[in-house]
C-alpha positions in Angstrom: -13.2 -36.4 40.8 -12.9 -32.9 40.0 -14.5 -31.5 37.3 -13.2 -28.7 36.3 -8.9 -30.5 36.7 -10.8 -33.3 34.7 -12.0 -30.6 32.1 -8.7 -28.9 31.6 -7.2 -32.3 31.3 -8.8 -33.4 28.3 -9.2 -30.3 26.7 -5.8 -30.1 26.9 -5.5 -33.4 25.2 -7.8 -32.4 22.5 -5.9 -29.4 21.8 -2.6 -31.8 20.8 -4.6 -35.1 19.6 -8.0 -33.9 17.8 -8.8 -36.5 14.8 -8.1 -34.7 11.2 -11.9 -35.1 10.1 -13.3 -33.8 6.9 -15.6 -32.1 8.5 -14.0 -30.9 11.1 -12.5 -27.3 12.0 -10.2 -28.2 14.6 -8.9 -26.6 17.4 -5.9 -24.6 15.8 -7.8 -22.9 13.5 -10.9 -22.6 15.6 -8.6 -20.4 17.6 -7.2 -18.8 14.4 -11.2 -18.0 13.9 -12.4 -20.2 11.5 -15.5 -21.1 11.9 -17.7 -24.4 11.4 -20.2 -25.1 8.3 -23.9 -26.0 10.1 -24.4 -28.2 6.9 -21.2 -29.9 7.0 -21.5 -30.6 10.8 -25.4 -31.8 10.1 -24.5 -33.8 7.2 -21.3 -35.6 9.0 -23.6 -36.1 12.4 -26.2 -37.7 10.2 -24.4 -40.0 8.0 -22.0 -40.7 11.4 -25.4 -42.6 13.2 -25.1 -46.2 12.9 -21.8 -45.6 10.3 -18.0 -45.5 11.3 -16.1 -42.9 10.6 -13.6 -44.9 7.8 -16.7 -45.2 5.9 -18.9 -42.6 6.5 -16.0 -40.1 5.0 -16.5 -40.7 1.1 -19.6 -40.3 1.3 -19.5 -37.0 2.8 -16.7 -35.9 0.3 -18.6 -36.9 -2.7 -22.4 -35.6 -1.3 -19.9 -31.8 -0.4 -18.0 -32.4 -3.8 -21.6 -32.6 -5.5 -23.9 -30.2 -3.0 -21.7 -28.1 -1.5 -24.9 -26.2 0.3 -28.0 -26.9 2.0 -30.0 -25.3 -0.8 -28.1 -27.9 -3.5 -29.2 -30.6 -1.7 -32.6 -29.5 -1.1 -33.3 -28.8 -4.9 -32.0 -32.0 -5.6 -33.8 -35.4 -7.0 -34.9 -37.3 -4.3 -33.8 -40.5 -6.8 -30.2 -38.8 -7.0 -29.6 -38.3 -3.3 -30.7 -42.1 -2.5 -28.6 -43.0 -4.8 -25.7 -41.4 -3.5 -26.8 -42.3 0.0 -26.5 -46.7 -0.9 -24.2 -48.4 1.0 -24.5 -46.3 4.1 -27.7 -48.3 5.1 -30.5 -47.0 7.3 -32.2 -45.0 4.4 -34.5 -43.2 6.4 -31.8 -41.0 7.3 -31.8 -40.2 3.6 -34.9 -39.7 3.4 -34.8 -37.4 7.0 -31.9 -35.9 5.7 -33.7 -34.3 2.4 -36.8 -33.8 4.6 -34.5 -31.1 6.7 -33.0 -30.0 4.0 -35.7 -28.7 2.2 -37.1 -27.4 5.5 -33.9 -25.2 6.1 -33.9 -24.2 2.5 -37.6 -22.9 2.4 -38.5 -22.1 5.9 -35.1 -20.9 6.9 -33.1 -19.4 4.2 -30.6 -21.4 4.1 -30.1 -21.3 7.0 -29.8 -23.1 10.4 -31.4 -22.1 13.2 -28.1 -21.8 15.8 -30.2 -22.9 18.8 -30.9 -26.6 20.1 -34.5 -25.9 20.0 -34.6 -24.7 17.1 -32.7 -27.1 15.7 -35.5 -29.6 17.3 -38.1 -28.2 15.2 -36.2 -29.2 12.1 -37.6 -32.8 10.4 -35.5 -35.7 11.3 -33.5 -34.0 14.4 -33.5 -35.8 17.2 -32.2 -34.8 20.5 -28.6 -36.5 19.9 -28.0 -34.7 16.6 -29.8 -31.5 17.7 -27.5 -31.4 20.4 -24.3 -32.2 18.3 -25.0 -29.5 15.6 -25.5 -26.8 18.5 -22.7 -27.4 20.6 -20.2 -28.6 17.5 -21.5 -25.7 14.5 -22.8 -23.1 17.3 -20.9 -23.2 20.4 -23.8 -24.1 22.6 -23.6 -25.7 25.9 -25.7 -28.4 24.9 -25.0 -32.2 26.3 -24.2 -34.4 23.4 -24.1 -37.8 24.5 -23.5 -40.9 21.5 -22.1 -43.9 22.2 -18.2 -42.8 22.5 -19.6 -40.4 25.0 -21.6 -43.0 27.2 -19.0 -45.0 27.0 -16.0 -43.1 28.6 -19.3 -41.4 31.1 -19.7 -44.9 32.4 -16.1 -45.7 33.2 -15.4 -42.7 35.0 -18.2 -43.0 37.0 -17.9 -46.9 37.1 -21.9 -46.6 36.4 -23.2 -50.6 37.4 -26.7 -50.0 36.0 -26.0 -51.8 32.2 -27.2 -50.2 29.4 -29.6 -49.5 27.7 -31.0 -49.0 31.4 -28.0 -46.7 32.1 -28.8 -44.4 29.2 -30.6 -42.0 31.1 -28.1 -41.9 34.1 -24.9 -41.4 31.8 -26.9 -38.5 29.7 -27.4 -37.0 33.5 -23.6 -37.7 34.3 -22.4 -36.3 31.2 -24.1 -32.8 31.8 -22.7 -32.4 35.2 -19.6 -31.9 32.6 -21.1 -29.6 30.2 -20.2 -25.9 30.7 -20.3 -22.4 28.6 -16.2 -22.6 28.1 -15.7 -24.4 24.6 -18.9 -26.9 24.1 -18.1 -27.7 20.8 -14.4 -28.5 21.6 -15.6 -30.6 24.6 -18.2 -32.8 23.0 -15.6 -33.4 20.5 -12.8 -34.1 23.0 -15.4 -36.7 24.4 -16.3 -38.4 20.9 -12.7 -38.2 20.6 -11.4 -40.1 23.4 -14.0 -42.5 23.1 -12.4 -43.3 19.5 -9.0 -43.7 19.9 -8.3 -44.1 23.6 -11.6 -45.4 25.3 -12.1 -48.3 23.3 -14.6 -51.2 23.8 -12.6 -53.8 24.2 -9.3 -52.7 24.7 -9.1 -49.1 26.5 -5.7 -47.7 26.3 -5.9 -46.5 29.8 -1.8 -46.0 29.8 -2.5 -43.4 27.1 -5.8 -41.8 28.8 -4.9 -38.3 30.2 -7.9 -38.7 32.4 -6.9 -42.2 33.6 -6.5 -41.0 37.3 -10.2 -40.0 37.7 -11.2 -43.0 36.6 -13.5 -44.9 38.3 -13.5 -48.4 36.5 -9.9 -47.9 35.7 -9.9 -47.7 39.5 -11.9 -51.8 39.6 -9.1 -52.8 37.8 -11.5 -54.1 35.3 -12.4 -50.5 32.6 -13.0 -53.1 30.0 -16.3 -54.2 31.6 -18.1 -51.0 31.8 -20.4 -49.9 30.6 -22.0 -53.3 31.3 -24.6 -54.7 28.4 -28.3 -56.7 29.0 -27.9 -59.7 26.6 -28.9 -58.6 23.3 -32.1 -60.5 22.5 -31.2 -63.1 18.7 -32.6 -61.6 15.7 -35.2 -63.1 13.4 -34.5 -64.8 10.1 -36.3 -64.2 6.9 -36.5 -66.0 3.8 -37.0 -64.1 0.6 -36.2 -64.4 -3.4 -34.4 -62.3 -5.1 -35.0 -61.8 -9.1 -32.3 -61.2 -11.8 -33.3 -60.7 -15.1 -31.5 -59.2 -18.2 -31.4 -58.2 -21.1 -27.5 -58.5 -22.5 -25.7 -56.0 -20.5 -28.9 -54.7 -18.8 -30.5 -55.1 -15.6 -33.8 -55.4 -14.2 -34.6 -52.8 -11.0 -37.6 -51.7 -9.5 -38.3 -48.7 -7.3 -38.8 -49.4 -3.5 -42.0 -47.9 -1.7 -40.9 -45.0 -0.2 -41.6 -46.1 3.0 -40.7 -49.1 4.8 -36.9 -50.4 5.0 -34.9 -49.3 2.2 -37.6 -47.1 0.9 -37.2 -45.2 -2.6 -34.6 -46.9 -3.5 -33.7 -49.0 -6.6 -33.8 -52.6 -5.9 -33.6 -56.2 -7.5 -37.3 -57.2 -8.0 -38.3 -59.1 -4.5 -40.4 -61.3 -3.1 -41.8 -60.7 0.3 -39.8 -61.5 3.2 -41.1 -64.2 5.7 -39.6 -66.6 8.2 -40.6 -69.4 6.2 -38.0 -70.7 3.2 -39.8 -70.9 -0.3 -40.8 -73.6 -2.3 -39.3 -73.8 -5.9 -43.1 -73.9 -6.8 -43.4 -70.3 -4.5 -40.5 -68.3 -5.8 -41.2 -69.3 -9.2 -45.2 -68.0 -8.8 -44.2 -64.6 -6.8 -41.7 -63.8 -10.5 -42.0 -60.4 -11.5 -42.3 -61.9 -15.0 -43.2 -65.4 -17.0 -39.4 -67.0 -17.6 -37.2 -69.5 -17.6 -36.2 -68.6 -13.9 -33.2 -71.0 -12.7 -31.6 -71.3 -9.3 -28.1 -69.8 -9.2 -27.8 -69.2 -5.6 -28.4 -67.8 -2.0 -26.6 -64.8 0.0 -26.9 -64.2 3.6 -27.4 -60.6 5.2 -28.0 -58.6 8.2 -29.9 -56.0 9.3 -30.7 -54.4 13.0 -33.3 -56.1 13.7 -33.5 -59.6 11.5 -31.3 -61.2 9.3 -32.2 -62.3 5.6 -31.8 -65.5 3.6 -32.1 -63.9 -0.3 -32.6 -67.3 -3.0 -31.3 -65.9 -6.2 -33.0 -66.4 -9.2 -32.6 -65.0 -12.4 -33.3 -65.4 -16.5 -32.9 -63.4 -19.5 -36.6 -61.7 -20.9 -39.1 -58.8 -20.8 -40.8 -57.0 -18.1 -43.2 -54.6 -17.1 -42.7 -51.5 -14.8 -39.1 -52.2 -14.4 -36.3 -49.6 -14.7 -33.6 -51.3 -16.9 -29.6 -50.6 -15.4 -26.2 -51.1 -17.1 -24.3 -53.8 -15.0 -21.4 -50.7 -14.2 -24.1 -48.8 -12.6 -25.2 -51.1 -9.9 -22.7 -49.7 -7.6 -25.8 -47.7 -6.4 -27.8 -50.5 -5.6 -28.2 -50.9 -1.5 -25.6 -53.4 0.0 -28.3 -56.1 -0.3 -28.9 -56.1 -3.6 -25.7 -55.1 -4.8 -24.5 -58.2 -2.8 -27.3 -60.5 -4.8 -26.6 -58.9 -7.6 -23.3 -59.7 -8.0 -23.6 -63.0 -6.6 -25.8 -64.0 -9.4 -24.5 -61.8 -12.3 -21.1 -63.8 -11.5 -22.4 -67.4 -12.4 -23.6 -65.9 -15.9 -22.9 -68.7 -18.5 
């Protein structure tokens, strides 16, 4: 394989095929001069981790639409940016995300440093992102690996060594590729080919325009790599879920602001345990006395355990709860909003 023919080739490729992204200055007019937004590449590489691209996208146009600049999000509610933030999941990247934000907005100005290192010294950076930001908002020759990345490294080297083993060998792979000559372009050109053309489970290797230095295109068998240790099953919890209004009006709570899902507004909970509840239980760990009656279960899925939520709800009173119109429980993480509706739509 030769690096530098390889290099030209997808460039090349990139030049003619770059996704439209919102927030994404793209090759044409990156040549024309334009230049990228550090906050818009930060807030895309953030809500991007763990979230596809079809849905990470409204949320970046409503969080630009609403703070436009790192300073208007740092001088924002933390309440208003979580809620904005629900239904992207993983919400201590909000959390990280106002954290750095604030940082940038009192320690920096406004703003970001343009190095990877400095970068690294930002709250809630780590060396994927850090990397991104550089090479993507700053031209750096910084090695940005994410999974699109490893994905196509592992094929053209046909690595054997399965991930998450391999990690360490594809990140050393993928900077034998790195040069000063268009970083951001070529990180990008990377993510990109991952994306469309490098696909899990069905690489369009008659599309590739680096098919012919391809080493597991070369095994006759691209689909394979990179190869996976068997994921280990996930635990499942048991938890109940409260409902209780007042007419039109919802009961919510506000989450610890640590923990999973933390600050956010909720459905009053039980704990979680991997032991189902006895009527007798749910009805004791109520957030209030009522006349509490079964209306149903949901099912949900998180990385590292999955959830049984029983759904009970009643009409009364409580303490130290925040009361919501039923409109506004779009807001509400997927979880709740899931149990939410779910019981709000057997309402008699």
């Amino acid at each position: 394989m030769n690096p530098e023919a390889l290099r030209a080739k997808l460039l090349a490729w990139y030049d003619g095929e770059a996704r439209d992204l919102a927030w994404r200055v793209g090759p044409t007019d990156g040549r024309a001069g334009v230049r990228q937004d550090p906050y818009r590449v930060w807030l895309s590489e953030v809500m991007l981790q763990q979230t596809t691209v079809p849905h990470a996208t409204p949320y970046f146009l409503k969080f630009t639409a609403r703070w436009p600049t790192v300073t208007a999000l740092a001088n924002e509610d933390d309440g208003e940016v979580m809620a904005a933030w629900a239904g992207l999941g993983y919400y201590a990247r909000a959390r990280n995300l106002l954290a750095c934000a604030r940082a940038v907005a009192k320690d920096h100005g406004g703003i970001f440093p343009d190095t990877e290192e400095g970068l690294r010294g930002l709250p809630g950076l780590g060396p994927y992102t850090a990397a991104a930001v550089a090479a993507i908002a700053f031209d750096r020759a910084t090695n940005v690996v994410d999974g699109n990345v490893e994905r196509v490294v592992s094929r053209l080297f046909a690595v054997e060594t399965p991930l998450p083993d391999a990690k360490p060998e594809l990140k050393r792979l993928a900077e034998t590729l790195v040069r000063d000559d268009r970083p951001g372009d070529w990180a990008q050109a990377l993510m990109d080919l991952g994306a469309t053309i490098c696909k899990p489970k069905s690489p369009l290797c008659d599309r590739c325009p680096v098919a012919s230095a391809c080493a597991a295109l070369a095994t006759g068998a691209p689909e394979t790599y990179p190869h996976k240790t068997a994921k280990a099953i996930r635990p499942h919890r048991h938890g109940v879920a409260y409902v209780l209004t007042q007419g039109d009006l919802v009961a919510l709570v506000r989450r610890p602001p640590k923990g999973l899902l933390g600050g956010m507004l909720a459905l009053p909970t039980s704990d979680w345990r991997s032991a189902p509840f006895t009527e007798a239980q749910a009805q004791a760990a109520a957030p209030a006395p009522a006349d509490w009656r079964h209306v149903g279960e949901v099912e949900h899925g998180f990385t590292h355990f999955t959830l049984t939520l029983t759904l009970l709800r009643a009409e009364g009173e409580a303490d130290g709860v925040i009361w919501s119109p039923r409109r506004d429980l779009d807001g509400l993480p997927s979880v709740f909003l899931k149990a939410a509706r779910a019981a709000l739509s057997n309402l008699i």
